[in-house]
N, C-alpha and C positions, 0 to 999 in steps of 0.2 A: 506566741505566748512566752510569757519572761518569767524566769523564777526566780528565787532569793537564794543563790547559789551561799552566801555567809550563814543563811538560816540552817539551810540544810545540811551544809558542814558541822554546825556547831552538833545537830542530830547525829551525824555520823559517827562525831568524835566521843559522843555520849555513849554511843553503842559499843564502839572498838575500847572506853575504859572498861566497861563493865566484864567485855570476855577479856582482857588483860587481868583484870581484879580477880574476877572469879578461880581463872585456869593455870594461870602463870604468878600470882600473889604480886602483880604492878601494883606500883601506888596509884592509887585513887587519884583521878582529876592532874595526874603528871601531864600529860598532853596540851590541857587547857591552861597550867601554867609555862611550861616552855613556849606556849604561845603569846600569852601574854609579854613574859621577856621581850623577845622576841618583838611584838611589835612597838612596843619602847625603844628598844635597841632602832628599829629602822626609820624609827620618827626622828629619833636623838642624830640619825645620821641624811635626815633629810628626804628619804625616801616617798617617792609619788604615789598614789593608791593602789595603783597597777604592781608596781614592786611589793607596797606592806603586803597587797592581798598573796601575792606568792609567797613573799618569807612566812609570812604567818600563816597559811594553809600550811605549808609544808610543816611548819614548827610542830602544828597540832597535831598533824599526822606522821611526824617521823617516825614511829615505830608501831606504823601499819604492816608492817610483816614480821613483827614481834613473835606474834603466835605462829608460824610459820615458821621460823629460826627455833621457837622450841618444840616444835613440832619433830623437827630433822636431829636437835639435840637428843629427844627421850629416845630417837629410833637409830641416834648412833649411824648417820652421816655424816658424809661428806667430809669425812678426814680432818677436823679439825676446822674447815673453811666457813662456819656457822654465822659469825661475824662476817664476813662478807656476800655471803647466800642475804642474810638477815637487809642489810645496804643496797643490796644488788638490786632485790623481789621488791624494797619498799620502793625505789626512784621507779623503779619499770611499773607499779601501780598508780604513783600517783600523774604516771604521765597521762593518764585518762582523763585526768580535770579537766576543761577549758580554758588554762590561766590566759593570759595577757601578755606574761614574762616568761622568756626561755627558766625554766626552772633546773635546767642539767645541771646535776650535780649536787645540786640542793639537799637531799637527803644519802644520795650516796656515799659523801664523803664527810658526814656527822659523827662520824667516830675519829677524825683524823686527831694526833695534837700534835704539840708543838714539835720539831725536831726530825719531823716523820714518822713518828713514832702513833703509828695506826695502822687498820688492818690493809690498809695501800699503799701505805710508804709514802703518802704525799707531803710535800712544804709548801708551806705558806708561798703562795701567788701558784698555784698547781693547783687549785680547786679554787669555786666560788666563795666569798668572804661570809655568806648567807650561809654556807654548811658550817664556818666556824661560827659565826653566831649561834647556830641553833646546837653544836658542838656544846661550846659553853654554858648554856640556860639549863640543855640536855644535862649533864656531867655538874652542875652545882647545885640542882635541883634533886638529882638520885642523891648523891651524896649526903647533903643537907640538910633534907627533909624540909623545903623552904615553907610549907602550907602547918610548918609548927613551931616556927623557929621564933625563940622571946624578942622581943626588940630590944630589950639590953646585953643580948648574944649579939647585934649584929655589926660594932662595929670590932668586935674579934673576929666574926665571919668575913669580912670584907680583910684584916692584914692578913686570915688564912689565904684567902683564895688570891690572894697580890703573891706570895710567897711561893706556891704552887702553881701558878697562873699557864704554865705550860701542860699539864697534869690534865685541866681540864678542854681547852683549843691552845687556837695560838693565840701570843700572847696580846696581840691589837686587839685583836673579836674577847677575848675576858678584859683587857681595860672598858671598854662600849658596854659590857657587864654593871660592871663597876659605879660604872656612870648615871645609872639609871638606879641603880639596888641603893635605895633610899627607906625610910620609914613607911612610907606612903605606898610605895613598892611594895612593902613587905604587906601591909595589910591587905592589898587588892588581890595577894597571893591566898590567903585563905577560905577553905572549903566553899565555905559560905559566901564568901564573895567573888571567887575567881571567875565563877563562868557568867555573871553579869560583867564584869571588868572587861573579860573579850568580848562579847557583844556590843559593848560601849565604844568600844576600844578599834575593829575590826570595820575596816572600808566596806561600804556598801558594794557587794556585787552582784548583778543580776546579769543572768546567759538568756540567749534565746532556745528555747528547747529544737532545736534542728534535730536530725538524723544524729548528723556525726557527735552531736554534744551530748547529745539522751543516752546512746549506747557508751557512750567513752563513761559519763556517770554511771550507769549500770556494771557497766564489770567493773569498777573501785569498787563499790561499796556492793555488790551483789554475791561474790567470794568472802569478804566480813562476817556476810550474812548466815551463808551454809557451813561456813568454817564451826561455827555454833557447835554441831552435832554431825559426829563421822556418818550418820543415816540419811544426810541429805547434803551432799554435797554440790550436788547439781542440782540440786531441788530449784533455787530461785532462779537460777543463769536460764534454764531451760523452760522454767512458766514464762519467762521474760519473754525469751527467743520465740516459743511458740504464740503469744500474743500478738508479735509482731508478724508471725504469715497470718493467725485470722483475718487480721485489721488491714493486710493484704487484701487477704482472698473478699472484705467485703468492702474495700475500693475506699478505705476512710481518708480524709484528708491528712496532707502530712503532720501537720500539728495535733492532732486528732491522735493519728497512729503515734507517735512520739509520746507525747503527753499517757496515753494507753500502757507502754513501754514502761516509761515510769512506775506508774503505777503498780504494776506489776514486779516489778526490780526490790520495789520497796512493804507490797505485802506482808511481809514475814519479818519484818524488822521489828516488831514489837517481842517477836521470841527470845532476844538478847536478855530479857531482861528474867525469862524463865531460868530455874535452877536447872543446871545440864543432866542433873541425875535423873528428871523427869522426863529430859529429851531425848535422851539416851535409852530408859529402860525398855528392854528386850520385851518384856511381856504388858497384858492388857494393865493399864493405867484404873486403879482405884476411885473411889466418887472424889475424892481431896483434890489427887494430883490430877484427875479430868477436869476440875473445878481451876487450879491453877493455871493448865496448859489452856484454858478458854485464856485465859486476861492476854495472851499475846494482840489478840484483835484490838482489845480496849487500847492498850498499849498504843501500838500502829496509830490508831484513831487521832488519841490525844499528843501523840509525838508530833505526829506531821502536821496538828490543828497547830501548832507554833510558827507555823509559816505563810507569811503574806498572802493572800491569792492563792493557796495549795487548796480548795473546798472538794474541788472534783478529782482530782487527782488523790485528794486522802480518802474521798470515800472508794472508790473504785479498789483503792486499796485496801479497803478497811470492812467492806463487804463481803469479801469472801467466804466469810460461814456463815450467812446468811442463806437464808431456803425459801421457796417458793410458798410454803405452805404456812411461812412465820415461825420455824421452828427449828429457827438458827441460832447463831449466837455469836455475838453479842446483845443484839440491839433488838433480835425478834422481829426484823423488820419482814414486810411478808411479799409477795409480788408489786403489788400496786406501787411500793417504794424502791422497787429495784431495780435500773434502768438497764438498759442493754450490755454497756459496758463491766456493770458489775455482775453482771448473768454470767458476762464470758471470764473473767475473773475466776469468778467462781467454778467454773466449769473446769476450766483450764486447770485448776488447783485442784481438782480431784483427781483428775487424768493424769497429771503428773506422781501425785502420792499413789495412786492404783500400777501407773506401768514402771516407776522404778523400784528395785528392791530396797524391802525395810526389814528389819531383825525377823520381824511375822510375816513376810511374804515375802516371794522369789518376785525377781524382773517378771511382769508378764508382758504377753506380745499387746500391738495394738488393737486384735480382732477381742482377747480376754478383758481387755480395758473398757470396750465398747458395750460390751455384755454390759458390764458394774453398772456403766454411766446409763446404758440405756434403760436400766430397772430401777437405778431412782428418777428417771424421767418420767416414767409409767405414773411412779406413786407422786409424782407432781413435787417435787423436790428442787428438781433443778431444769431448767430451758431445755425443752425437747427439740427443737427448732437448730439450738446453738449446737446441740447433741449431733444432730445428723450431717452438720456444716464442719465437725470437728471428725466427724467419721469420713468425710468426702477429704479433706487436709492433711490429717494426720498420717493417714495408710499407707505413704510412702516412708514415713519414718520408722513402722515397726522393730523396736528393740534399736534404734540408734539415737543419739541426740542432734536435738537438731541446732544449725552452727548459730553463732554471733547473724546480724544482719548484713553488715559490712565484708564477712568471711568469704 
């Protein structure tokens, strides 16, 4: 099975703006235009698909460990080394892609400029020429504010940025800037148009869902995901990991079990888009914010209906509060439309929020977990069957997680 590995980025990078927006006050949509740059810059220098697609992943994603960097800021680590914590955490995640192209260095060394004067003391030919591209897109774009800037501001922006050109990379990687940051440019760059412009813009990539390619996407974007809300940080990593020994234990095919994996990685992705004060609160949630925290499903549904070929893979994921008896939610769907896959889905996502601790409840073991599960089984709720297959599986995990597939 093949996926639309540009689709699914483009999703990701929609998710990682919206908690930058919300938590840390990022500009909106800054990702998708350093991307865009970005894959200008490597046409304008010739670059084959293989290559755009790394410069330009990277691009979008350079400040995937953003929220992490201010994470260790507000809690007053690491001595000042935040800017290099911040470079370090984002290359060591994005190396979980499946690119094509050695991508080292690519985001590690996006803060360098010119002179060495960055958080590593590098000079130009000491790091990749793709971190000074995305250096520069990076750095004229904060500054800037390019998704506002007039078009009769821009050829004063272009002798500012000639003038300083060291300020922002070095000084080749802001000429290849330069070069590109036209009229035309500047419109593709606004709100409204940017994230059709990468889409248009951005090499077709499709992986095969293997083992090692499924899990390497699951921990990028499956830490994204729980980073959301300090109450579930394991929450997605460990529905993941445990889907992956059911689909074991019931002998699935590799593509099967992968494609499962998936699914599961990407369940809760629609919660990004919940207000964190709702995700967050300590006590029972009001008919409003019960009413709000349902749309994460919706969410999920319609994010992942944006990609090629995703049908089974978005529902599996997107079933999860769904019930046996139709009196789930979103979709009310009742048994007869619930296939196996999304039974265990489902299942799996309760066992998870039942055995880790949440503001209202302590860790319980896995024999108290089984209790829970087996009394909405009773009441026809949820697979009784997948119930008892999950009590024969899990029992050697009680109160531990269980690791990556590959660990």
């Amino acid at each position: 099975m093949k996926i639309a590995m540009d689709s699914l980025c483009s999703i990701f990078s929609r998710v990682l703006d919206i908690i930058e927006t919300e938590q840390i006050g990022a500009s909106d949509r800054h990702g998708l235009r350093v991307a865009v740059l970005c894959v200008a810059m490597g046409k304008k220098l010739g670059y084959d698909d293989d290559a755009l697609t790394a410069l330009s992943i990277c691009a979008l994603f350079h400040d995937n460990a953003l929220t992490e960097y201010q994470l260790s800021e507000n809690e007053l680590r690491y001595n000042g080394k935040n800017m290099i914590l911040h470079c370090e955490k984002g290359q060591a995640n994005m190396s979980w892609l499946p690119f094509k192209k050695d991508i080292s260095g690519f985001i590690l060394y996006h803060h360098e400029r010119s002179g060495g004067k960055g958080p590593f003391g590098k000079h130009e030919g000491e790091y990749p020429f793709e971190a000074a591209l995305i250096a520069a897109a990076d750095a004229i774009d904060v500054k800037y504010k390019l998704q506002h800037l007039d078009p009769k501001d821009l050829s004063s922006l272009r002798d500012q940025v000639t003038a300083d050109s060291g300020s922002y990379s070095i000084v080749s990687a802001v000429n290849v800037f330069l070069e590109i940051f036209d009229n035309n440019m500047l419109e593709s760059l606004r709100d409204e148009n940017v994230e059709q412009t990468l889409k248009n813009s951005l090499p077709r990539w499709e992986v095969d869902v293997s083992k090692n390619t499924v899990i390497g996407i699951a921990k990028f974007i499956a830490p994204i995901i729980d980073f959301k809300s300090g109450h579930t940080r394991k929450h997605t990593t460990q529905i993941a990991n445990r889907t992956w020994l059911m689909a074991d234990y019931y002998q699935f095919s590799q593509g099967e079990k992968s494609a499962l994996y998936l699914a599961a990685s990407l369940h809760d992705i629609g919660k990004m888009a919940i207000p964190s004060g709702i995700l967050e609160k300590p006590d029972k949630l009001n008919k409003d914010e019960y009413e709000v925290i349902t749309q994460h499903v919706s969410n999920t549904y319609y994010w992942l209906s944006n990609i090629t070929d995703f049908d089974l893979i978005r529902d599996w994921a997107s079933n999860h509060h769904e019930k046996l008896n139709g009196k789930g939610y979103p979709f009310g769907k009742d048994g007869s439309q619930l296939d196996f896959n999304s039974r265990l889905i489902a299942c799996l996502d309760i066992y998870q929020a039942v055995i880790e601790a949440r503001p209202y409840h302590r860790a319980r073991s896995h024999s108290e977990t089984m209790y829970i599960l087996y009394s909405m089984a009773e009441k026809g709720l949820i697979d009784i069957k997948i119930v008892k297959d999950l009590d024969v599986v899990m029992e050697k995990y009680s109160m531990l997680d269980v690791p990556y597939p590959l660990d």
